[in-house]
C-alpha positions as CSV (number, residue, x, y, z in Angstrom):
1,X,235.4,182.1,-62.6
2,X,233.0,184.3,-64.0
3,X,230.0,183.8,-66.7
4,X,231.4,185.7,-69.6
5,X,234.6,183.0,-68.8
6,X,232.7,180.4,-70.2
7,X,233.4,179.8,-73.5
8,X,231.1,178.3,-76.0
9,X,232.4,175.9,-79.2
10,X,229.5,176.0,-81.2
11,X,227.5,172.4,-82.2
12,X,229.2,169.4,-81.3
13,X,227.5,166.7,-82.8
14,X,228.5,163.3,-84.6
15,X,227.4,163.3,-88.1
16,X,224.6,160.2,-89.3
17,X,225.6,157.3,-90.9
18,X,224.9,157.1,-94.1
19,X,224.7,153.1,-94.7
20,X,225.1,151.5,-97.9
21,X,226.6,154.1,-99.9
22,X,229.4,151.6,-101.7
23,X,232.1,150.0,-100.7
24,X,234.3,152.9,-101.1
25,X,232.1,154.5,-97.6
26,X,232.9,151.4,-95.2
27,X,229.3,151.1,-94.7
28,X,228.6,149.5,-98.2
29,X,227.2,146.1,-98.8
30,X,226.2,145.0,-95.5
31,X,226.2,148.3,-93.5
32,X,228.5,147.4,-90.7
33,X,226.3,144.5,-89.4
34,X,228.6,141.3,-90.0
35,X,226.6,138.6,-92.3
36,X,224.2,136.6,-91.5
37,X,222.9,136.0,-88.3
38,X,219.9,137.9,-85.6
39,X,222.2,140.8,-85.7
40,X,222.1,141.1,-89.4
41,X,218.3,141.0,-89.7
42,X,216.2,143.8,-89.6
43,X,213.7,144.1,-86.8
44,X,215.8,141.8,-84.4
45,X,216.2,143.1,-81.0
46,X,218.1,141.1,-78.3
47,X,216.3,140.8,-74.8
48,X,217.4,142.6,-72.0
49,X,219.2,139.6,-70.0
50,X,220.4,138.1,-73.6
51,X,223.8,137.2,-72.9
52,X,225.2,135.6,-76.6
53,X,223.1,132.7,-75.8
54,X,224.9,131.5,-73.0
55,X,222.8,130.6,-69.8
56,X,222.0,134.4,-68.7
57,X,223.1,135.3,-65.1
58,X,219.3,135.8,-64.2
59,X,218.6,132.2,-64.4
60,X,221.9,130.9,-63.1
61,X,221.5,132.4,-59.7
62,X,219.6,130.8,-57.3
63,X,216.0,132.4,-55.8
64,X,215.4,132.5,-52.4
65,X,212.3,133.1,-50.4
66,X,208.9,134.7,-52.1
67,X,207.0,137.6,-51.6
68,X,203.1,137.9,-50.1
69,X,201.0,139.9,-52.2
70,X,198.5,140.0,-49.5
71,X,201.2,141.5,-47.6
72,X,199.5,144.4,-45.2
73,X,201.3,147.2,-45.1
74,X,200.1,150.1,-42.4
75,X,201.1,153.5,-42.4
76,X,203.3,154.4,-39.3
77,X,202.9,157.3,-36.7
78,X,204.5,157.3,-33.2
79,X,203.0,158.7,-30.0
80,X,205.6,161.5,-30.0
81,X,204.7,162.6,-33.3
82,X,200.8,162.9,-31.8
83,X,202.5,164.8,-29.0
84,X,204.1,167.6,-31.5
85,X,200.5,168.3,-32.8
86,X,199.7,171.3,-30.2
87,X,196.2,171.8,-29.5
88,X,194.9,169.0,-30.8
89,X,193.0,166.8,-28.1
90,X,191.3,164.6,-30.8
91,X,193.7,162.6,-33.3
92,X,192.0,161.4,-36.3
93,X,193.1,160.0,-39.9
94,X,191.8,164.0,-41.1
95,X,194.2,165.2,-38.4
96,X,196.8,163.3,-39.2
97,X,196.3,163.6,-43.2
98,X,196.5,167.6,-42.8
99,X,199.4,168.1,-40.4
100,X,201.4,166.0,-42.9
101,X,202.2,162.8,-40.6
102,X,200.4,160.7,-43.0
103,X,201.2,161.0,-46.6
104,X,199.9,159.2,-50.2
105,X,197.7,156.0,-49.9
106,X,197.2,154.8,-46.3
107,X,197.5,151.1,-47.4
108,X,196.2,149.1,-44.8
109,X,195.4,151.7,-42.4
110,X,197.3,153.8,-39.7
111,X,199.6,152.0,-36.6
112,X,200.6,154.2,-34.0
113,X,203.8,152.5,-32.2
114,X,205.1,154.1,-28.8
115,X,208.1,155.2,-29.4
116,X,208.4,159.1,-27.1
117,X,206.6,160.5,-24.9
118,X,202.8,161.8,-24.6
119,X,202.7,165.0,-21.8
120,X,198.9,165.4,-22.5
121,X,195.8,163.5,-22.9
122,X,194.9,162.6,-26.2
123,X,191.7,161.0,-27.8
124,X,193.8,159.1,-30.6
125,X,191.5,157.0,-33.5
126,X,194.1,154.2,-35.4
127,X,193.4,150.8,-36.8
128,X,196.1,149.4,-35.0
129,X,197.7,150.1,-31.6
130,X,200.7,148.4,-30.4
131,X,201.0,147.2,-26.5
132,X,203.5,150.4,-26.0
133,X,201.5,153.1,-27.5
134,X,198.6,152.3,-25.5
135,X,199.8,152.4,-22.3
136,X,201.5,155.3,-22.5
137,X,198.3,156.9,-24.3
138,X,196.1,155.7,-21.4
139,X,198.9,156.9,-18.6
140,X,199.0,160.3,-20.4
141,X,194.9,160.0,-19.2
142,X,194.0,159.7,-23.3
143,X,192.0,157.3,-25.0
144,X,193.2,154.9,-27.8
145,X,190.0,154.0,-30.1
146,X,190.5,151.2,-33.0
147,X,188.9,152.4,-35.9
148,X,187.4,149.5,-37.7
């Protein structure tokens, strides 16, 4: 199939109603909106979860659990992403915000976890360590320094 295959059929677009135009139109009178009633009224707009006014299936499942707004959430870098940065001896938040390891907001702060390997020794600034990353940081014969 080719471009000039394509064939084009010109507008194809459903006409406006034009409401209350007699009875002879069959959108006279009432304009297709029933009597009486929410519906019938102008300005009425039905919620989003409005189900006829039966109990709406929002509120007739059961919640479960909550969620903590003081919730700390850290951004997350592993020791054998630090180890892909070549030439780098010092790891900072800078160093990590230009190579692209650590993107948008930082949150809470940076956690570098263990999981690879570190060849080289590496002076590696974080707010958070966990057990993994800094034993193999230290074995590598870096440093891991907690930012505060």
């Amino acid at each position: 199939m080719n471009l000039k295959d394509v064939k084009t059929y010109g507008k194809r677009r459903q006409r406006k109603k034009r409401l209350g135009c007699g009875p002879g139109s069959g959108l006279g009178k009432t304009c297709g909106r029933g009597t009486k009633g929410s519906g019938a009224r102008s300005g009425t707009e039905t919620g989003l979860y409005f189900e006829g006014g039966q109990m709406p299936m929002v509120r007739r499942i059961p919640k479960r659990g909550f969620t903590n707004i003081f919730k700390k959430v850290f951004s997350i870098v592993n020791v054998g992403q630090i180890n892909s940065l070549e030439g780098k001896d010092v790891v900072d938040l800078k160093t990590l915000r230009d190579s692209g390891l650590v993107r948008g907001r930082l949150g809470a702060g940076v956690k570098v976890l263990g999981d690879g390997e570190l060849t080289r020794p590496v002076k590696v600034f974080a707010h958070k360590f966990s057990k993994n990353a800094v034993e193999k940081i230290t074995a590598a014969g870096g440093e891991a320094k907690i930012i505060e």
